[in-house]
C-alpha positions as CSV (number, residue, x, y, z in Angstrom):
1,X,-3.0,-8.2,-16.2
2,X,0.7,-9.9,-16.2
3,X,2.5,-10.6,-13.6
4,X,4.7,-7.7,-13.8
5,X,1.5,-5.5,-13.6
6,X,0.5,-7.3,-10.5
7,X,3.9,-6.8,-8.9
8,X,4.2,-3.0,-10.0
9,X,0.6,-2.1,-8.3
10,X,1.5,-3.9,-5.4
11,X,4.7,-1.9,-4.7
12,X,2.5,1.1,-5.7
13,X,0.2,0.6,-3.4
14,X,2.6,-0.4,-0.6
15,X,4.1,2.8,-1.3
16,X,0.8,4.6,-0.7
17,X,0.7,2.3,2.2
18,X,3.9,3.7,3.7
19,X,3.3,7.2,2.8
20,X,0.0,7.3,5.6
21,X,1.7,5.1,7.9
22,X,4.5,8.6,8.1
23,X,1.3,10.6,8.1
24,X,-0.1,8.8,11.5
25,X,3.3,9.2,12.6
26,X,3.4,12.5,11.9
27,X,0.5,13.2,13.2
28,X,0.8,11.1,17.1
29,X,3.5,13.6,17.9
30,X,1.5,16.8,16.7
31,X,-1.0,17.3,19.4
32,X,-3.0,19.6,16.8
33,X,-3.5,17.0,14.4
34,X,-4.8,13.9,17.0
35,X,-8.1,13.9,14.9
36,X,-6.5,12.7,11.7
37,X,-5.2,9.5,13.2
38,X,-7.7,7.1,12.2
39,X,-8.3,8.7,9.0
40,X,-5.1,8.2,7.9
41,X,-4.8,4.6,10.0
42,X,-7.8,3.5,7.8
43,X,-6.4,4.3,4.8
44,X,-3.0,2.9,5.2
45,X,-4.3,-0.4,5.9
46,X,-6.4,-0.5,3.0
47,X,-3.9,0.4,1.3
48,X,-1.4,-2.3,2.3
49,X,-4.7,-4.8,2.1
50,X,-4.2,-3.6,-1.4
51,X,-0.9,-4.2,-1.6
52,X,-1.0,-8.0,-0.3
53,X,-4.0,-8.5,-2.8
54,X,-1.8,-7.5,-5.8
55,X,1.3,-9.6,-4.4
56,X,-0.6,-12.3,-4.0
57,X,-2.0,-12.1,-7.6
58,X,1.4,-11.7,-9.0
59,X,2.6,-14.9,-7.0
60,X,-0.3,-16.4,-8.8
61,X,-0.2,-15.4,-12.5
62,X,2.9,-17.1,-14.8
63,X,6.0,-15.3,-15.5
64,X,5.9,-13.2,-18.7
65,X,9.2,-13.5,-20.8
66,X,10.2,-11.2,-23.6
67,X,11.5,-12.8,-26.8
């Protein structure tokens, strides 16, 4: 894995990240769907857990440059 693969599943997995943070959102204002909350809170913080681990790897590895 470069660094540039680190970087792109980091914003990946942020994205995942923010996609179940709208969910739980969602969700606290639908009084039909309270249940799901930590479901989907669980999973959106491993997902941004996920996120940091890859960022943090990318900060880590040396930058690739294309000749």
């Amino acid at each position: 894995m470069n660094r540039e693969q680190a970087r792109d599943e980091a914003i990946t997995a942020a994205g995942r990240a923010k996609v179940l943070a709208r969910r739980v959102e969602d969700a606290a204002f639908n009084g039909d769907r309270m249940g799901t909350i930590p479901s989907f809170a669980q999973a959106g913080a491993l997902w941004a857990e996920t996120a940091r681990a890859y960022a943090a790897i990318a900060a880590l590895l040396p930058e690739t440059t294309e000749v």
